[in-house]
N, C-alpha and C positions, 0 to 999 in steps of 0.2 A: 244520227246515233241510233244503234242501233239498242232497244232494253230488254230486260229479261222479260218483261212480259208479253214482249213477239214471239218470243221464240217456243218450237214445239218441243216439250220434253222426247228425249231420247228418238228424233227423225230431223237426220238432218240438213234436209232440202223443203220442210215446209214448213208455214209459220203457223201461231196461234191466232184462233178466235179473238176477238178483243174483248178485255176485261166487262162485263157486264155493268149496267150503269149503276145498278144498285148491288151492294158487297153481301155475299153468302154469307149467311147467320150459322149456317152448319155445312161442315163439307165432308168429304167421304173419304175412307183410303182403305187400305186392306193391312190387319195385323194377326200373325196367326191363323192364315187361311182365311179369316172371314169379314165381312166387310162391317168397319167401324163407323160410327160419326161423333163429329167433333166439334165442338161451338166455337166461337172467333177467341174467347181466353183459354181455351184448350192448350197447350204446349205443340202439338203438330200442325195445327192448325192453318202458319205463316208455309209450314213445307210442302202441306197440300195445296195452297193457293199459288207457290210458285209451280209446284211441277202439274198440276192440274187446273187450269185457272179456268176450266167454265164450267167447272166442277163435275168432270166425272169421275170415278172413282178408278182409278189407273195406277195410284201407286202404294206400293210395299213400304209401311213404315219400320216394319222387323230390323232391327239393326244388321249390318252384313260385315262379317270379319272374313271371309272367303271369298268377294267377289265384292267390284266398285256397283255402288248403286249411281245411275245417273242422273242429278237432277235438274239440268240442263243440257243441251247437245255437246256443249264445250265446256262444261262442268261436271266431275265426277265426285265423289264420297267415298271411302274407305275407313272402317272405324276399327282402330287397333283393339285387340281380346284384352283387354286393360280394365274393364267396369271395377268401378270400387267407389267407395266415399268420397273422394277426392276427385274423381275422373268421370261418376258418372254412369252411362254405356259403355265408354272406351273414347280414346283419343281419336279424334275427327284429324282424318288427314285427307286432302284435298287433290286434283288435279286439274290444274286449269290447261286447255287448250284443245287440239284436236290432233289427227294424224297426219297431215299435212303441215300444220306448222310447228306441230313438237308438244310438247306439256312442261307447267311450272308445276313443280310437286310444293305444296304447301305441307307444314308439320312435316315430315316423315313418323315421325311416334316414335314410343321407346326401342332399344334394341332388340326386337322381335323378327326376328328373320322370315319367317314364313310371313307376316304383314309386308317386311317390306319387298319381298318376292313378290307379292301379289301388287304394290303398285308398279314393280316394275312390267310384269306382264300386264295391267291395265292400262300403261302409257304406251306398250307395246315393245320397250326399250326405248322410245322416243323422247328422251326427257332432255330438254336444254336446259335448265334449272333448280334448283331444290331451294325451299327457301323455310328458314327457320322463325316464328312468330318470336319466340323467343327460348331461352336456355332451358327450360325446368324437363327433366330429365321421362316426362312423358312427350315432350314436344321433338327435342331435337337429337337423342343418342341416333336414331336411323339414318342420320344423314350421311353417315360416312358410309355404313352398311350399302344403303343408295349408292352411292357414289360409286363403290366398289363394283358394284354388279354391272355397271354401266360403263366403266372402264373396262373392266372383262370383254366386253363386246365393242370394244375399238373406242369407245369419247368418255368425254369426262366432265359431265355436268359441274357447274363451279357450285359451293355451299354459301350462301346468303343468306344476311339475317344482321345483328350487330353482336359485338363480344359481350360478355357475360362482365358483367361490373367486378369490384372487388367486392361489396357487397356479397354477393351470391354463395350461395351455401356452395358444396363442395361437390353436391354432386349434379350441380349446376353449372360449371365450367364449359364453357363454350365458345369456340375461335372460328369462325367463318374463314372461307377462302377469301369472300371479300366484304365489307361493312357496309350496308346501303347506307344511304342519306334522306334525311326526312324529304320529303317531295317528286323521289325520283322514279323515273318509268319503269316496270320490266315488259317490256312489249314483245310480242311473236305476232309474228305476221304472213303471208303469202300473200296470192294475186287474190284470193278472195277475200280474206277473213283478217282484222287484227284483234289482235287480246293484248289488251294495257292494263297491267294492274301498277297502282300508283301507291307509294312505301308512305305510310302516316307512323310517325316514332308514338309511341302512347305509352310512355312508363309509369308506372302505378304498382300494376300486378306482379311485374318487375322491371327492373332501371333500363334493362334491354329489349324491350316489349315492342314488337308491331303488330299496326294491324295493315290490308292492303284493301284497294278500292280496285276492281274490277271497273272501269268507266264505263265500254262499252254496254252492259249489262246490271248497271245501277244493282252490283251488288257487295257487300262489305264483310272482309274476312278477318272476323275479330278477334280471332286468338282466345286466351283466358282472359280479355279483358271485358265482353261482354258474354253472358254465357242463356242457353233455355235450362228453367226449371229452377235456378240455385245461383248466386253473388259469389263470386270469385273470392279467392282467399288473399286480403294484403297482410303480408308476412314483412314485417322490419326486421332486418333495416334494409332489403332489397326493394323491399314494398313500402310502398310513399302514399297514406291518404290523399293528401293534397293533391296530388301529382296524379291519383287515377282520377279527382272529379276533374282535373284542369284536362285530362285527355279526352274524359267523356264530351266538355263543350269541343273540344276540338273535333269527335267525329261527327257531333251534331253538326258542324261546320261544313263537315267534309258530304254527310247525307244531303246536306241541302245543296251543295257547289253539282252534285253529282245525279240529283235528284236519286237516291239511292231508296230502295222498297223494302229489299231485304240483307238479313245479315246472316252469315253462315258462322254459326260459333264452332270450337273445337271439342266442347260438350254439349252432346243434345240439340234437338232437329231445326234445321233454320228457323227463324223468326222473321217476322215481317208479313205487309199486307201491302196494298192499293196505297199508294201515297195519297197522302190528306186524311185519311180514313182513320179508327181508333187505333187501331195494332198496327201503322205503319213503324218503320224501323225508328224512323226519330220519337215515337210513342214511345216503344220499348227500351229505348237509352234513356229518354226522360224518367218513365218507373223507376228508372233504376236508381237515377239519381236523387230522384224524390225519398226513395228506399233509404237510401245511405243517408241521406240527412236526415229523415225519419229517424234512425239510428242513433247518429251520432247526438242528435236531442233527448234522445232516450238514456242515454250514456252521460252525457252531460246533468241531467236530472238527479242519475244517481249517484256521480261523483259529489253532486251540489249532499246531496241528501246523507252521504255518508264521504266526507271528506277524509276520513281518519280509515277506510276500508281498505282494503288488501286486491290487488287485480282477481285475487277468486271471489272474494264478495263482489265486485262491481261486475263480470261477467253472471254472475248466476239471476242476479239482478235486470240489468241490462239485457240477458239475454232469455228472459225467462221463459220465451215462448220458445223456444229452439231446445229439443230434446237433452236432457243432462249428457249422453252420450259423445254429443257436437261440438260441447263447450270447449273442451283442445282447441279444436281447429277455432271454434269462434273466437279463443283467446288474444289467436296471432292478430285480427282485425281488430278485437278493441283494443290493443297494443296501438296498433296504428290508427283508431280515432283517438287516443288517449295523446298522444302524441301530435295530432292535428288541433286540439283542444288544446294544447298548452301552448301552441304555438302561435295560436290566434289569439291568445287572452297576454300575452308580450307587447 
């Protein structure tokens, strides 16, 4: 098997260095022309250690809405012009493959035509697949747009992902050409090279939610279920507390089956490090999850403490370290621990 940390960022007929015995405390990259450094809890940190891993300072962390950054030979980045409170930079949308075996476009992003013109010119037209993480209408309006451009020039990548629940808000409506199934392969292959990425169902963030394991390349493409920087938003009734800790053990599951390092989320710069190490990828699903129950004890506390409160009193509370501005969006989540909370206390 072959893993991402053999391989050389963007050359691709030589391999990498091997991982130094002892893990970089500060690593280099370049933002805004001039060369950064960043400590191991830094937020770019896990992206410099994948595409620079014996630490030179080789890559652009500047976000790119005009042009794929690569940060493997068989892995690209395209972030849709989308930055906002919700999104982030912009919607991460993905290309896994090479020109010889074709590309899976993961996300396409919202209906943005010049985004999705530009992944079509960076798969080359080569695209045998599109695959949707899930429905919410930064992730998958492009896919058709995709499709179109690609039929234009003679084939017709199929849309993959699963349908949008009834749950789902409205402008979350979403019908694939066809439904994967939890466990199943989408593989490209030639006489040299295969790319397997394997379908994990993870609903939480929504009913329809995947995320996908790149196997060769121990790396995990996690949709809005795990994110850099900021905790996903669960909005009920699509969004199911329970249901995103229970998916979180399952990619813990999946990182270890796959010995996986890093995760490429659809907001903000991969994560991950050296497996075994602090900031490896099963570090950073665990934070997370220690986070959300750190949370929902915090929430728990206040309901206890003011049982006769109103969901704005229990949010301003609850959430009092998080800017008065945020509390909207925080409200949908303690909805959904509020709702996990009574269901356990049944």
């Amino acid at each position: 098997m072959v893993r991402a940390t053999q391989l050389l960022h963007s050359a691709p007929d030589a391999t990498r260095q091997p991982f130094p015995s002892r893990p970089l405390t500060s690593r280099a990259g370049w933002l805004s022309g001039r060369e950064t450094h960043y400590l191991s809890n830094d937020p770019p940190f896990g992206e410099l250690a994948l595409t620079c891993p014996d630490g030179q300072a080789a890559h652009s962390l500047d976000w790119q809405t005009e042009h794929a950054v690569p940060l493997l030979r068989n892995v690209q980045r395209l972030t849709a012009p989308n930055p906002g409170v919700m999104t982030g930079p912009g919607t991460n949308s993905y290309l896994v493959g090479d020109p010889d075996c074709g590309h899976i476009v993961i996300d396409p992003g919202p209906a943005d035509m010049p985004h999705v013109q530009q992944l079509w010119h960076a798969a080359g037209g080569n695209i045998h697949m599109i695959v949707c993480t899930h429905s919410h209408p930064d992730h998958s309006p492009g896919a058709t747009m995709l499709q179109a451009l690609c039929e234009a020039s003679g084939h017709r990548p199929p849309i993959l992902g699963l349908a949008s629940a009834a749950t789902a808000r409205a402008a979350s409506q979403f019908t694939p050409d066809r439904e994967l199934t939890d466990g199943e392969c989408l593989i490209l292959q030639d006489a040299k090279d295969t790319h397997t990425l394997r379908v994990l169902h993870t609903p939480g963030h929504a009913a329809n939610h995947l995320c996908l394991v790149l196997e060769e390349d121990g790396l995990l493409f996690s949709g809005d279920h795990v994110l850099n920087g900021s905790t996903t938003v669960i909005d009920p009734p699509d969004g199911n507390m329970s249901d995103y800790l229970a998916s979180l053990d399952k990619l813990l599951d999946a990182c270890a089956q796959d010995r996986v390092e890093f995760i490429l989320p659809a907001h903000g710069h991969v994560m991950g490090n050296l497996w075994d190490q602090p900031h490896d990828a099963r570090a950073c699903i665990q934070h997370l999850q220690a986070h959300r129950l750190k949370r929902e004890a915090k929430i728990m506390r206040v309901m206890q403490a003011h049982p006769d409160g109103s969901m704005d009193d229990w949010v301003q509370a609850a959430y009092d370290d998080v800017p008065p501005r945020l509390w909207p969006v925080a409200m949908r989540s303690l909805i959904a621990h509020v709702a996990r909370i009574q269901s356990l206390a049944k």
